[in-house]
ZADO-1210 file (C-alpha; in nm, 4 decimals, padded with zeros to 6 digits):
<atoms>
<atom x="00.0000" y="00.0000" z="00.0000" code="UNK" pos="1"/>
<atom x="00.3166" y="00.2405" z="00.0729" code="UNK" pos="2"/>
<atom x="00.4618" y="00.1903" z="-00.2086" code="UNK" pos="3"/>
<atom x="00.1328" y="00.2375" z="-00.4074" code="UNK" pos="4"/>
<atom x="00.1127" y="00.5732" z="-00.2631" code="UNK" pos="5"/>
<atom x="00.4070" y="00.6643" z="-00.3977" code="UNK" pos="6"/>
<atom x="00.3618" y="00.5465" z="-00.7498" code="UNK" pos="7"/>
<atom x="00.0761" y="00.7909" z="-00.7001" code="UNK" pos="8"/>
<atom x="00.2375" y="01.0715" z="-00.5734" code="UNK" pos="9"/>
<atom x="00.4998" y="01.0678" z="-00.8516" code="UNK" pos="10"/>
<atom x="00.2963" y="01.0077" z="-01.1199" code="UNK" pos="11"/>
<atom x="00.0702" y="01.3036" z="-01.0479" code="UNK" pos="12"/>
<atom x="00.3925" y="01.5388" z="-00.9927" code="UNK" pos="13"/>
<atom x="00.4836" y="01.3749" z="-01.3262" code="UNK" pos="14"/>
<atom x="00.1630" y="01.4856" z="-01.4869" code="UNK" pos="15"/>
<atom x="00.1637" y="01.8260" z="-01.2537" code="UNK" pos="16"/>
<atom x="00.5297" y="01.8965" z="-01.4741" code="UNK" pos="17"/>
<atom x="00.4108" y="01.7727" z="-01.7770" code="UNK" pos="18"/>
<atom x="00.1017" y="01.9953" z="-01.7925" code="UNK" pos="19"/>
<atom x="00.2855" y="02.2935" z="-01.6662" code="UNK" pos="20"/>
<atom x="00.5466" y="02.2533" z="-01.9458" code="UNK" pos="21"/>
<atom x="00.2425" y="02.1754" z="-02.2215" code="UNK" pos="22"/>
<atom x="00.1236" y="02.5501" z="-02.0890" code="UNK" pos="23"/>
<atom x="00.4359" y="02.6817" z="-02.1276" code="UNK" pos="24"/>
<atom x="00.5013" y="02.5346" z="-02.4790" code="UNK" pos="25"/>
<atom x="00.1651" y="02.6658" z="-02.5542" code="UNK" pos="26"/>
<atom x="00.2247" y="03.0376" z="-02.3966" code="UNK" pos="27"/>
<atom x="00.5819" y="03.0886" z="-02.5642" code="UNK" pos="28"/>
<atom x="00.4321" y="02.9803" z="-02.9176" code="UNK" pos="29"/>
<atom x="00.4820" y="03.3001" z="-03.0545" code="UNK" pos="30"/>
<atom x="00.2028" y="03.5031" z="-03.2200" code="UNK" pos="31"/>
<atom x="-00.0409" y="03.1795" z="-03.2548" code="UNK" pos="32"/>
<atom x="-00.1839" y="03.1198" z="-02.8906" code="UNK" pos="33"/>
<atom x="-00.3136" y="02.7660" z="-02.8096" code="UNK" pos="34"/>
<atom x="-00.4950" y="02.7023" z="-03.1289" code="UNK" pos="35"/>
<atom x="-00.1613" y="02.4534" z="-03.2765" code="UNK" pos="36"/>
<atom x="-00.2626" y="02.2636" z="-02.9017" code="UNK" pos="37"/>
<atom x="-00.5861" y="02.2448" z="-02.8442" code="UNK" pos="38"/>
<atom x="-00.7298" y="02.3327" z="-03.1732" code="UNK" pos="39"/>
<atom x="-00.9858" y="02.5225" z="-03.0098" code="UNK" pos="40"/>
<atom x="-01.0519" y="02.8458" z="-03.2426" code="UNK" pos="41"/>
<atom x="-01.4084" y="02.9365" z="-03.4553" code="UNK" pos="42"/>
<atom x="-01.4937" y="02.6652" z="-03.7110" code="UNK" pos="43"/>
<atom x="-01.6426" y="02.6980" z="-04.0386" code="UNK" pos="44"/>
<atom x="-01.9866" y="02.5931" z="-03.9577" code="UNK" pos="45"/>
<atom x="-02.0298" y="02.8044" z="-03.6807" code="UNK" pos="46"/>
<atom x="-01.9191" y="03.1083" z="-03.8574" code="UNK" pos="47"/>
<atom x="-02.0949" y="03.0346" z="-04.1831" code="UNK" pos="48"/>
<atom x="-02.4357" y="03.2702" z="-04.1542" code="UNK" pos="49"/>
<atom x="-02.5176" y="03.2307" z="-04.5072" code="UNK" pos="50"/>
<atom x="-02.3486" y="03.4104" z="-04.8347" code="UNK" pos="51"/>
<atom x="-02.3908" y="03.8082" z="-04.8129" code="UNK" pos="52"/>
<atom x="-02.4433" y="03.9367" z="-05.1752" code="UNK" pos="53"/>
<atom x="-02.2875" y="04.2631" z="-05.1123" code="UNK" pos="54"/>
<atom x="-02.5092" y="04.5718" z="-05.2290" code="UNK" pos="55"/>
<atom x="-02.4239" y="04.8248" z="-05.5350" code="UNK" pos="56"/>
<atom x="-02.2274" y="05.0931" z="-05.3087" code="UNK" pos="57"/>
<atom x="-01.9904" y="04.7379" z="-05.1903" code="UNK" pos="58"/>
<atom x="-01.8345" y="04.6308" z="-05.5061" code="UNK" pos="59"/>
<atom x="-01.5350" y="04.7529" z="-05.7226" code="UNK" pos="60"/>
<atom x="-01.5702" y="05.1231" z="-05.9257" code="UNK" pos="61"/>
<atom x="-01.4939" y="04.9771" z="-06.2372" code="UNK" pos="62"/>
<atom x="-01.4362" y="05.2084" z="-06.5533" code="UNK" pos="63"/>
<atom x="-01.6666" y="05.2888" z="-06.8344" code="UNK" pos="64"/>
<atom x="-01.3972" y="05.3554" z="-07.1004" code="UNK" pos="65"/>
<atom x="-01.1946" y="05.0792" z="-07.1486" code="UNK" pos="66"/>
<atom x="-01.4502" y="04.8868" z="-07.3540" code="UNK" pos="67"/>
<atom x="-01.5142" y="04.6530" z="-07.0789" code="UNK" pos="68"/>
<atom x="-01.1808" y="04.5504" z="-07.0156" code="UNK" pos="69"/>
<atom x="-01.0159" y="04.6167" z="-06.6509" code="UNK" pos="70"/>
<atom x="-00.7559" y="04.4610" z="-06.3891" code="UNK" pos="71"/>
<atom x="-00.7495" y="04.3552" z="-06.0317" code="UNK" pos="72"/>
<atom x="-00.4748" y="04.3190" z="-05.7922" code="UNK" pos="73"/>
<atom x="-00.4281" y="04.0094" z="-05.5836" code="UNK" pos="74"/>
<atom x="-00.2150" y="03.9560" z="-05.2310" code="UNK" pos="75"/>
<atom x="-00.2333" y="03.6928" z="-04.9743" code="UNK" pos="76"/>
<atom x="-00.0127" y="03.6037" z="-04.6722" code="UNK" pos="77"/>
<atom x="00.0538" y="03.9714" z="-04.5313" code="UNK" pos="78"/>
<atom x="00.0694" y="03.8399" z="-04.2094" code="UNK" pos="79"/>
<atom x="00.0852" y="04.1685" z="-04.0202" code="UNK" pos="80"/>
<atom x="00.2074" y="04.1539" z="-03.6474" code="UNK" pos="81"/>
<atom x="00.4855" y="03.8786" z="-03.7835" code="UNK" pos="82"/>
<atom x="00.8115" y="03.8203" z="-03.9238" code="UNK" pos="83"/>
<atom x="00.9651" y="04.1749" z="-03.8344" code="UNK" pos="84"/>
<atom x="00.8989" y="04.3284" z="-04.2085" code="UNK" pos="85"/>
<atom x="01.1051" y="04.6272" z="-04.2023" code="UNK" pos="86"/>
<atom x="00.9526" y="04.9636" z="-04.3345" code="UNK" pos="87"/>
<atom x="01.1629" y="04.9375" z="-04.6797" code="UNK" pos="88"/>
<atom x="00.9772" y="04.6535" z="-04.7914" code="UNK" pos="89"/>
<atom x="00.6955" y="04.7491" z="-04.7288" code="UNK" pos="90"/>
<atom x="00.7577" y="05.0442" z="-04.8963" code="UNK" pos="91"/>
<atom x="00.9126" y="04.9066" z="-05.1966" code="UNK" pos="92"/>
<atom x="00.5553" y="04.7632" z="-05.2775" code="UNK" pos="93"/>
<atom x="00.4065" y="05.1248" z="-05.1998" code="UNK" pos="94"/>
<atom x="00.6248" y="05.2427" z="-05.4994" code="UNK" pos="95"/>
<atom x="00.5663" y="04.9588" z="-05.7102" code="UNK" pos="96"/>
<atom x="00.1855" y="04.9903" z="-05.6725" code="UNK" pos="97"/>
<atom x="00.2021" y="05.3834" z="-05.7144" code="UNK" pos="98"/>
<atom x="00.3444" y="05.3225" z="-06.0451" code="UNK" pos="99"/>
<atom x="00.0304" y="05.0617" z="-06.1443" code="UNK" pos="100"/>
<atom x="-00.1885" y="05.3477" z="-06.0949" code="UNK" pos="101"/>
<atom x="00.0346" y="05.5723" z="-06.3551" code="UNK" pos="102"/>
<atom x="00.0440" y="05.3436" z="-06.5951" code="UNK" pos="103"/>
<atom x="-00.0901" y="05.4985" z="-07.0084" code="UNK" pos="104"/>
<atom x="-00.3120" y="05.1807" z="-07.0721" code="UNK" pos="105"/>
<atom x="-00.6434" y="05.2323" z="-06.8269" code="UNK" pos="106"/>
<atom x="-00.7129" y="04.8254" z="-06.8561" code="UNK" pos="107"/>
<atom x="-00.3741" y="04.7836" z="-06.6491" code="UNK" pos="108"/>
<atom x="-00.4733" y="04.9677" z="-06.3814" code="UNK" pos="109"/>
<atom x="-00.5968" y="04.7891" z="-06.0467" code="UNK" pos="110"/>
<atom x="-00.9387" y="04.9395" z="-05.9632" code="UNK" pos="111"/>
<atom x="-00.9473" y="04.6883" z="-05.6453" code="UNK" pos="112"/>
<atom x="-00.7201" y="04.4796" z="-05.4691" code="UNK" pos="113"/>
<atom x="-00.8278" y="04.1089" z="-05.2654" code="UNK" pos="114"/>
<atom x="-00.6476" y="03.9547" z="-05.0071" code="UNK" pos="115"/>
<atom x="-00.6536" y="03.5673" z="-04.9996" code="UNK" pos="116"/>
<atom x="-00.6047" y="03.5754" z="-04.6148" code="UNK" pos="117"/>
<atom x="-00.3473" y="03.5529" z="-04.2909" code="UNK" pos="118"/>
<atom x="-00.4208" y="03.9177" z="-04.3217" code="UNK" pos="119"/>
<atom x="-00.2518" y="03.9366" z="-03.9468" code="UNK" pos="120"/>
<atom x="-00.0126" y="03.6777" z="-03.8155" code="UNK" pos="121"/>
<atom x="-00.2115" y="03.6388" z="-03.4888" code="UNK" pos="122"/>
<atom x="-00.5432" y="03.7468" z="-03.5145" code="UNK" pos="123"/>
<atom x="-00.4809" y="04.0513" z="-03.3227" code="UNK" pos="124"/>
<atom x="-00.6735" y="04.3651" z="-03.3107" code="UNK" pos="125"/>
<atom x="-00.3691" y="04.5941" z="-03.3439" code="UNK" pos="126"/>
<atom x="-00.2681" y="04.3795" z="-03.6667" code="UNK" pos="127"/>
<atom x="-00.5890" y="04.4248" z="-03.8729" code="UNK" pos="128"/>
<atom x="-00.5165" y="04.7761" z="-03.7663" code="UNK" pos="129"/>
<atom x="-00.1740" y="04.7789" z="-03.8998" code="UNK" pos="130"/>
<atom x="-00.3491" y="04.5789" z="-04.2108" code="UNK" pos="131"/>
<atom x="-00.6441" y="04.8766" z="-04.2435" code="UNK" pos="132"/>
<atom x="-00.3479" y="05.1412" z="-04.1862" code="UNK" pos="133"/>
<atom x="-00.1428" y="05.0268" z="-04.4704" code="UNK" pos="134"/>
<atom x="-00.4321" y="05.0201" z="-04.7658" code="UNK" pos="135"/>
<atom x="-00.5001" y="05.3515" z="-04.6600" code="UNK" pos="136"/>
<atom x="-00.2178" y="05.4319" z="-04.8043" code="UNK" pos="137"/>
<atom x="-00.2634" y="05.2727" z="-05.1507" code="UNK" pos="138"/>
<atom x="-00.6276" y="05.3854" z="-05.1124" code="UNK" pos="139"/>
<atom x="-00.5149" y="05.7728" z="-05.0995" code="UNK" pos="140"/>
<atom x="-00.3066" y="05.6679" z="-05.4391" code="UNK" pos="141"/>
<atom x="-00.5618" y="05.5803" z="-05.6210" code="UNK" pos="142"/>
<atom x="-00.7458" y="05.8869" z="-05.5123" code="UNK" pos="143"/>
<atom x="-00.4603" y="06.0987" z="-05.6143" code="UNK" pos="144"/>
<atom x="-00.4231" y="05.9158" z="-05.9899" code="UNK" pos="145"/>
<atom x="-00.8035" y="05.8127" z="-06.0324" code="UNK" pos="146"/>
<atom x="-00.9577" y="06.0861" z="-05.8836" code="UNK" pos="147"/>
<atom x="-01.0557" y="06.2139" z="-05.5327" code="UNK" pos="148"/>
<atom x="-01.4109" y="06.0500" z="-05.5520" code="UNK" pos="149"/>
<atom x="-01.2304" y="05.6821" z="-05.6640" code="UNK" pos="150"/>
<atom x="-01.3074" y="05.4749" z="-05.3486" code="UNK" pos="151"/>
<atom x="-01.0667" y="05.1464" z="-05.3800" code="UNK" pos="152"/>
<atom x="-01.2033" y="04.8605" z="-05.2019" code="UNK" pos="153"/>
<atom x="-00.9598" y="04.5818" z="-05.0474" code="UNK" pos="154"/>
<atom x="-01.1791" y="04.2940" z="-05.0525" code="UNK" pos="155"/>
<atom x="-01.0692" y="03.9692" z="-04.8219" code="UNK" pos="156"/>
<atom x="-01.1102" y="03.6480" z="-04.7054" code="UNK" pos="157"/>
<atom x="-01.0112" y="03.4752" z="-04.3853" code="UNK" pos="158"/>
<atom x="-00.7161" y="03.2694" z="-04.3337" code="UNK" pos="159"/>
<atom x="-00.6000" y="03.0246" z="-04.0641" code="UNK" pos="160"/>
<atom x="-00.3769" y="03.2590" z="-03.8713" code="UNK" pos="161"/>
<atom x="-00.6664" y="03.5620" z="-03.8785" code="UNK" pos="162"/>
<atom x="-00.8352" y="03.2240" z="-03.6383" code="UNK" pos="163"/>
<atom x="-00.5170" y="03.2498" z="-03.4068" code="UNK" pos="164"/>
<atom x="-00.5911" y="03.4121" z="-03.0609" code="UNK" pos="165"/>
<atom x="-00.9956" y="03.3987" z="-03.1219" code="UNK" pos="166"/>
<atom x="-00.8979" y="03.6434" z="-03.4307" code="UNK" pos="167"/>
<atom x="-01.2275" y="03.5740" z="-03.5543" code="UNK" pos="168"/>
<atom x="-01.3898" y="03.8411" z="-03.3623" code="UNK" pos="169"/>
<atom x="-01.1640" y="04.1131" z="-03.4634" code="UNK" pos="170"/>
<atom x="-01.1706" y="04.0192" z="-03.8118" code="UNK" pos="171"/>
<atom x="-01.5386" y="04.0395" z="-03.8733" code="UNK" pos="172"/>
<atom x="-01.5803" y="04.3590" z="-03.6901" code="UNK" pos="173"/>
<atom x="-01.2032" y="04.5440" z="-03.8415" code="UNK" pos="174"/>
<atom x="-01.1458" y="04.3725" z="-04.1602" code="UNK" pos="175"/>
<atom x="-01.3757" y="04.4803" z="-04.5008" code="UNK" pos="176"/>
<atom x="-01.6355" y="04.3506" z="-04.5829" code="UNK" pos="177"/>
<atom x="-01.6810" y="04.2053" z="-04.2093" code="UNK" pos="178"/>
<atom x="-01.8384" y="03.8618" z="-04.3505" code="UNK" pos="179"/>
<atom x="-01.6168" y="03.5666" z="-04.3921" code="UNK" pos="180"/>
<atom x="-01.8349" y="03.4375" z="-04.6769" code="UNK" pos="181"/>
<atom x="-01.9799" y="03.6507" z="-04.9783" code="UNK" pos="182"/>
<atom x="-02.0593" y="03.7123" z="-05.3516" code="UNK" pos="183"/>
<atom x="-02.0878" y="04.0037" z="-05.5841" code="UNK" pos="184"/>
<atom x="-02.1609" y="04.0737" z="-05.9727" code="UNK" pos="185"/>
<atom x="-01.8895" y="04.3655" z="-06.0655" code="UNK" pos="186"/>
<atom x="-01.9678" y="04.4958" z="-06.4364" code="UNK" pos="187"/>
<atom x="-01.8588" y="04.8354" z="-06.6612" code="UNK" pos="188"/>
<atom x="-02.2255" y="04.8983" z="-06.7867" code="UNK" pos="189"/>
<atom x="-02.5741" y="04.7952" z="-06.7260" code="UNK" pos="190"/>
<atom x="-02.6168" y="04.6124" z="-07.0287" code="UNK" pos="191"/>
<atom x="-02.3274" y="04.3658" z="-06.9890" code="UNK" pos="192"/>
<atom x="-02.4437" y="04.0438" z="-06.7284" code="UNK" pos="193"/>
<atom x="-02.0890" y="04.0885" z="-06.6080" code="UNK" pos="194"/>
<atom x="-01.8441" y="03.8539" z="-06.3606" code="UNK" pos="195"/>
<atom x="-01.9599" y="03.6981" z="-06.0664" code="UNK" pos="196"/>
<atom x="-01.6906" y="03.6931" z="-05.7669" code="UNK" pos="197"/>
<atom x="-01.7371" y="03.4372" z="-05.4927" code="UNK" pos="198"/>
<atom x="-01.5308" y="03.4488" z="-05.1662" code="UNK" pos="199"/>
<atom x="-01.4836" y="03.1252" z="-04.9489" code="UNK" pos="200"/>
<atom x="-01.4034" y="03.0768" z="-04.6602" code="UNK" pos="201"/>
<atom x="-01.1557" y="02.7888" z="-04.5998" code="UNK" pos="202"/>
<atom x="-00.9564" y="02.8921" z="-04.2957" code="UNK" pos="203"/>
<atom x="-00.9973" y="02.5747" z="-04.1108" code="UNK" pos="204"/>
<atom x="-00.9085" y="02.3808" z="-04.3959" code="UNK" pos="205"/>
<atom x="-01.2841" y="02.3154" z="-04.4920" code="UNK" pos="206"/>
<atom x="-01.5681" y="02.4599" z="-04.6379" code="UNK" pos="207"/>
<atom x="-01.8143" y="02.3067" z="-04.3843" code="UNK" pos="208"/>
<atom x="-02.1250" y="02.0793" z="-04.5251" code="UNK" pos="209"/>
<atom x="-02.3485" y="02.4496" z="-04.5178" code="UNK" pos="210"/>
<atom x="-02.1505" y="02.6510" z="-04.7073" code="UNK" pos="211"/>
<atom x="-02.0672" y="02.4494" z="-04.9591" code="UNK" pos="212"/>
<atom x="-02.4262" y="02.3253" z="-05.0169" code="UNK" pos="213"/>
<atom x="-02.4869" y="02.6786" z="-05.0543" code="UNK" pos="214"/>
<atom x="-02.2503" y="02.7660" z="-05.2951" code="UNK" pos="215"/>
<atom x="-02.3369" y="02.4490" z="-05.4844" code="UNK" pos="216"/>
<atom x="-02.7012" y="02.6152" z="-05.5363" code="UNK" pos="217"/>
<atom x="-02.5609" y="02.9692" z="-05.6179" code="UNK" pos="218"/>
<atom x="-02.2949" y="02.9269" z="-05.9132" code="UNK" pos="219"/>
<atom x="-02.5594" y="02.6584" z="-06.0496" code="UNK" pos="220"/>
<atom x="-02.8443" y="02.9211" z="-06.0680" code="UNK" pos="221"/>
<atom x="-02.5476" y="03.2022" z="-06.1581" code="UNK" pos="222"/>
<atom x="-02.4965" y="03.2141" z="-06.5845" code="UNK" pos="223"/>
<atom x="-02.2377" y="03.4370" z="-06.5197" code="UNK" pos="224"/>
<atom x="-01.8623" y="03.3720" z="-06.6220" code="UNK" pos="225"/>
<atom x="-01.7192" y="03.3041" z="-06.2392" code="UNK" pos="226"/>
<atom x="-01.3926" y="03.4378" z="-06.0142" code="UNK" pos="227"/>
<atom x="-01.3307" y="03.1925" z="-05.7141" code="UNK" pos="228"/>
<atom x="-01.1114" y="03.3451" z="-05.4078" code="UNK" pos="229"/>
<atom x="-01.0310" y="03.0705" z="-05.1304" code="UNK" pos="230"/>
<atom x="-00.7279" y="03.0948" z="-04.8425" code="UNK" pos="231"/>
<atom x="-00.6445" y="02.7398" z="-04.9240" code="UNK" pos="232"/>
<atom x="-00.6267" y="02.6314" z="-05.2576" code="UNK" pos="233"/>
<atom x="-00.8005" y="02.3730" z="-05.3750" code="UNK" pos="234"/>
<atom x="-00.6096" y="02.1441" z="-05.6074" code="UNK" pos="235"/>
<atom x="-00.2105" y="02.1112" z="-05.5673" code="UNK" pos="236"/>
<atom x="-00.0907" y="01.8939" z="-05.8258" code="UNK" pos="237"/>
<atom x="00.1812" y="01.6710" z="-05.6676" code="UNK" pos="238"/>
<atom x="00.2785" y="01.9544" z="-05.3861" code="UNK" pos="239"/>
<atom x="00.2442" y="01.8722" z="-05.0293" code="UNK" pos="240"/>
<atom x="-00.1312" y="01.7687" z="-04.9125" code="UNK" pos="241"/>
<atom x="-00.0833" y="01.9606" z="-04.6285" code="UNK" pos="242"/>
<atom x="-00.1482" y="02.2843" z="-04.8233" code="UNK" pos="243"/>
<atom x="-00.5020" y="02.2153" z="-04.9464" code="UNK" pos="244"/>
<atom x="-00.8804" y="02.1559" z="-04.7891" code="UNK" pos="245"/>
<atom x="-00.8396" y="01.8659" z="-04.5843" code="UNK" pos="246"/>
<atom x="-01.1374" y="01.6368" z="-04.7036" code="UNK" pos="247"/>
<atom x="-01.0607" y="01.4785" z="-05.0496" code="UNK" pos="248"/>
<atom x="-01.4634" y="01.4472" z="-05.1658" code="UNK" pos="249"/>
<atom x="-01.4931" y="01.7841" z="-05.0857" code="UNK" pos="250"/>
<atom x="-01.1848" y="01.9034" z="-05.2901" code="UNK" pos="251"/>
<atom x="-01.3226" y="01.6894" z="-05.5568" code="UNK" pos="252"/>
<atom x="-01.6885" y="01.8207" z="-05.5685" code="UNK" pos="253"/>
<atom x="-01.5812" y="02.2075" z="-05.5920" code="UNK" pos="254"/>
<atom x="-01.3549" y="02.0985" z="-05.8675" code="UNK" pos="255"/>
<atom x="-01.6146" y="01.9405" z="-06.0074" code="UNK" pos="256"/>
<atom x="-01.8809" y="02.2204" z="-05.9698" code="UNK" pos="257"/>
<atom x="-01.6247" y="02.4505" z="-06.0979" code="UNK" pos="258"/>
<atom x="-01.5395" y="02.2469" z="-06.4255" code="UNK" pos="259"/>
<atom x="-01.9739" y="02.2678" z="-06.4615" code="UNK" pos="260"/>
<atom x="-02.0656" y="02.6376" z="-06.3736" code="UNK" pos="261"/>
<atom x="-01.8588" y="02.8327" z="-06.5890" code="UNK" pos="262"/>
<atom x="-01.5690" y="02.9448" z="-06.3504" code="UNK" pos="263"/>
<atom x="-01.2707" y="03.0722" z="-06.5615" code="UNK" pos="264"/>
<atom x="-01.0370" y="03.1072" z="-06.2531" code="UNK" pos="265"/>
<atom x="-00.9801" y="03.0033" z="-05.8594" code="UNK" pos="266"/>
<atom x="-00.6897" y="03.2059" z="-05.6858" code="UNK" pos="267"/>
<atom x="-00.5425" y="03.0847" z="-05.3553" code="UNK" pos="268"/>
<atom x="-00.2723" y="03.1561" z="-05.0933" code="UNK" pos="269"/>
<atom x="-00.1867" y="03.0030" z="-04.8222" code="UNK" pos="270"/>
<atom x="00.0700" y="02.7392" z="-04.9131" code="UNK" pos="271"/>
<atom x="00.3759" y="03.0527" z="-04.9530" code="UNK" pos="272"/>
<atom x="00.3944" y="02.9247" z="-05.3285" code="UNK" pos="273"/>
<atom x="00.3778" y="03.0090" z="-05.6691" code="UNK" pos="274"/>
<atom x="00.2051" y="02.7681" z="-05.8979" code="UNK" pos="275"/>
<atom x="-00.0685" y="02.7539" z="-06.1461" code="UNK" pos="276"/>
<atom x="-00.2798" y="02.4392" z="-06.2974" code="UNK" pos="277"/>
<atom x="-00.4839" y="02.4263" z="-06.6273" code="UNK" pos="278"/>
<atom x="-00.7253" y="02.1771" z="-06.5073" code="UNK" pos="279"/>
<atom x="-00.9306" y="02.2299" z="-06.9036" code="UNK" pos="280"/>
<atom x="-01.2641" y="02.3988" z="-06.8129" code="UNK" pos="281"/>
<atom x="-01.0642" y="02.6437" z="-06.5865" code="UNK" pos="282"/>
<atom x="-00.7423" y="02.7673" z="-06.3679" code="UNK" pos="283"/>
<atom x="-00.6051" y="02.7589" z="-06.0540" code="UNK" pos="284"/>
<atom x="-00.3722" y="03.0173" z="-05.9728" code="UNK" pos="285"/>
<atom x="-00.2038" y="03.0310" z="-05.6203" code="UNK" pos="286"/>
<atom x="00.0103" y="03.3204" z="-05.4951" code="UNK" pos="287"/>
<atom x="00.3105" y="03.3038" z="-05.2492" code="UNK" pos="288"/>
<atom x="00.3094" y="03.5445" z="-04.9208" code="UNK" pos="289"/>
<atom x="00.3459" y="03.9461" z="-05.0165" code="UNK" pos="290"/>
<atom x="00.6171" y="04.0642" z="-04.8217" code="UNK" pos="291"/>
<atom x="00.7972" y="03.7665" z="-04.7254" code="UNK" pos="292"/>
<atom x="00.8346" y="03.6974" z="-05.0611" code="UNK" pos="293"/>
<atom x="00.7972" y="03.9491" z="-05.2580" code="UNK" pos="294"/>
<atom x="00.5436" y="03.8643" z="-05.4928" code="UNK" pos="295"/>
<atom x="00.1447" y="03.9485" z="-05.5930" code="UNK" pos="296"/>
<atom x="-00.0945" y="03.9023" z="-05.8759" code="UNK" pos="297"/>
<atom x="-00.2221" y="04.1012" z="-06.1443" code="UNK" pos="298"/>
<atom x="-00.5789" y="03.9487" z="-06.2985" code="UNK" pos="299"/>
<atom x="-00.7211" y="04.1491" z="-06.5867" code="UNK" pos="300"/>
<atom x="-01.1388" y="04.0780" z="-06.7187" code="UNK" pos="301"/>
<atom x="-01.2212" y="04.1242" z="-07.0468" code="UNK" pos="302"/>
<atom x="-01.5635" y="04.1535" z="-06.9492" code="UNK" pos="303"/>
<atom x="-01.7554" y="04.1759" z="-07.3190" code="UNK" pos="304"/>
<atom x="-01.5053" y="03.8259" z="-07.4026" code="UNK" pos="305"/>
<atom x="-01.5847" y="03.6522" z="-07.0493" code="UNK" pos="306"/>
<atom x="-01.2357" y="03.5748" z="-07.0145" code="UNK" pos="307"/>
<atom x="-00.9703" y="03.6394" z="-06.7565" code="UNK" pos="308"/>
<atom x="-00.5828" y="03.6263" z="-06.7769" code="UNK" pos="309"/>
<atom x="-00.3713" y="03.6731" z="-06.5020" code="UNK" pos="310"/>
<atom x="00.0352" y="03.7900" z="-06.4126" code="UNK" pos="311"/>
<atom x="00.2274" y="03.6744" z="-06.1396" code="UNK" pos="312"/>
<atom x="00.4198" y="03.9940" z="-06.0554" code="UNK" pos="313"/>
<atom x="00.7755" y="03.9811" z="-05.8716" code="UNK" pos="314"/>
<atom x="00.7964" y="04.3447" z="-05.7281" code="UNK" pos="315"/>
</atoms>
């Protein structure tokens, strides 16, 4: 019996120094909080309150002179709050950008810019401000090139570190357009049926049975030649598995329902790569991480055509 008591003792000091180190791990894990332990951030399906179709004063200023034919700017991976970015690289993208919004030919000119999430590195409020901050400055170019009316919308969607920290509820009350799941029909004139744009949201590595029944109904009843924006892409090609949605029948069925509905392109993040498939009935295009880098994505509509072509840009 004595020696049962001490068995006992030790192993609950054992499991006394095992927690305390598992808190400590957990504590000193940078910028991510406990989520990489305990896994115990916002899912998908109780986020997911149904696809907002955002309202005419919500979606891009598009111009009515370039025959229906205009370009978009991509990012993804800002990460804002890690990795010590110094000012001069962020900077050197300022200038870059500055320079698309000079440019002679108007259909090379980004009228809006959408980041594919991990738009902070730990869901923190004072990251999305830092995030906000920063396309104020690139909105205030535009104003100065395009005119002091021209309002340029960032559009995003959320990413597995914007989860970190309970980042969820920052993001949908700091970060534009404050819904984690959404659709829009951007167009130059009133008699064109324009380009439907459909945001995901994937950052738990799913698209949760609700969503994606939903979206399965929309792009089906939606004519419309179709954008896809996801945080995870959805087909990789032989890279690592790790990188992609997580349930192989539902990676199949969206590129299924893509390859049916008339999407031209799906643009993803996430994985820090560049790579691009022709998968026939559309692309995939996925985008390495901004600043770390040093890449983005230009993606210009011919909107009369229904077609879309796209530029990885090294700036």
């Amino acid at each position: 019996m004595k020696n049962f008591r001490l068995h006992s003792k030790a192993s609950k000091l054992f499991l006394a120094i095992l927690l305390n180190f598992l808190l400590l791990l957990i504590s000193s894990c940078d910028n991510m909080g406990a989520f990489p332990f305990l896994f115990n951030e916002d899912n998908v399906d109780e986020r997911y309150g149904g696809f907002k179709q955002l309202s005419e004063n919500e979606i891009p200023s598009l111009p009515s002179d370039t025959d229906g034919i205009y370009t978009g700017l991509i990012v993804t991976d800002v990460h804002f709050g890690g990795w010590g970015f110094d000012k001069e690289e962020k900077n050197r993208f300022l200038e870059w950008m500055e320079k698309q919004f000079q440019n002679e030919d108007k259909t090379k000119i980004p009228r809006f810019a959408i980041c594919l999430g991990d738009s902070a590195d730990g869901g923190h409020r004072s990251e999305y401000e830092e995030f906000n901050s920063y396309f104020e400055e690139i909105k205030s170019m535009a104003k100065k090139y395009l005119g002091s009316s021209y309002e340029f919308k960032v559009y995003t969607v959320l990413g597995n570190h914007d989860l970190y920290n309970n980042g969820w509820e920052n993001w949908k009350k700091q970060v534009y357009p404050y819904t984690s799941s959404y659709f829009f029909t951007a167009k130059t004139d009133s008699s064109s049926a324009g380009i439907s744009y459909y945001f995901l949201d994937s950052a738990n590595g799913t698209l949760g049975k609700d969503q994606l029944n939903d979206f399965e109904k929309k792009i089906k009843n939606d004519k419309n030649p179709k954008l896809i924006f996801t945080h995870y892409p959805i087909y990789a090609g032989k890279s690592v598995q790790l990188v992609l949605l997580g349930d192989t029948i539902e990676r199949n069925r969206c590129l299924s329902l893509f390859a049916k509905n008339n999407v031209k392109m799906v643009f993803g993040g996430h994985s820090h790569s560049n790579f691009s498939h022709d998968l026939n009935d559309f692309s995939q295009e996925n985008t390495t991480a901004l600043f770390r880098n040093g890449y983005c994505r230009l993606f210009t509509v011919n909107e009369k055509a229904g077609t879309v072509s796209t530029r990885l840009i090294e700036y």
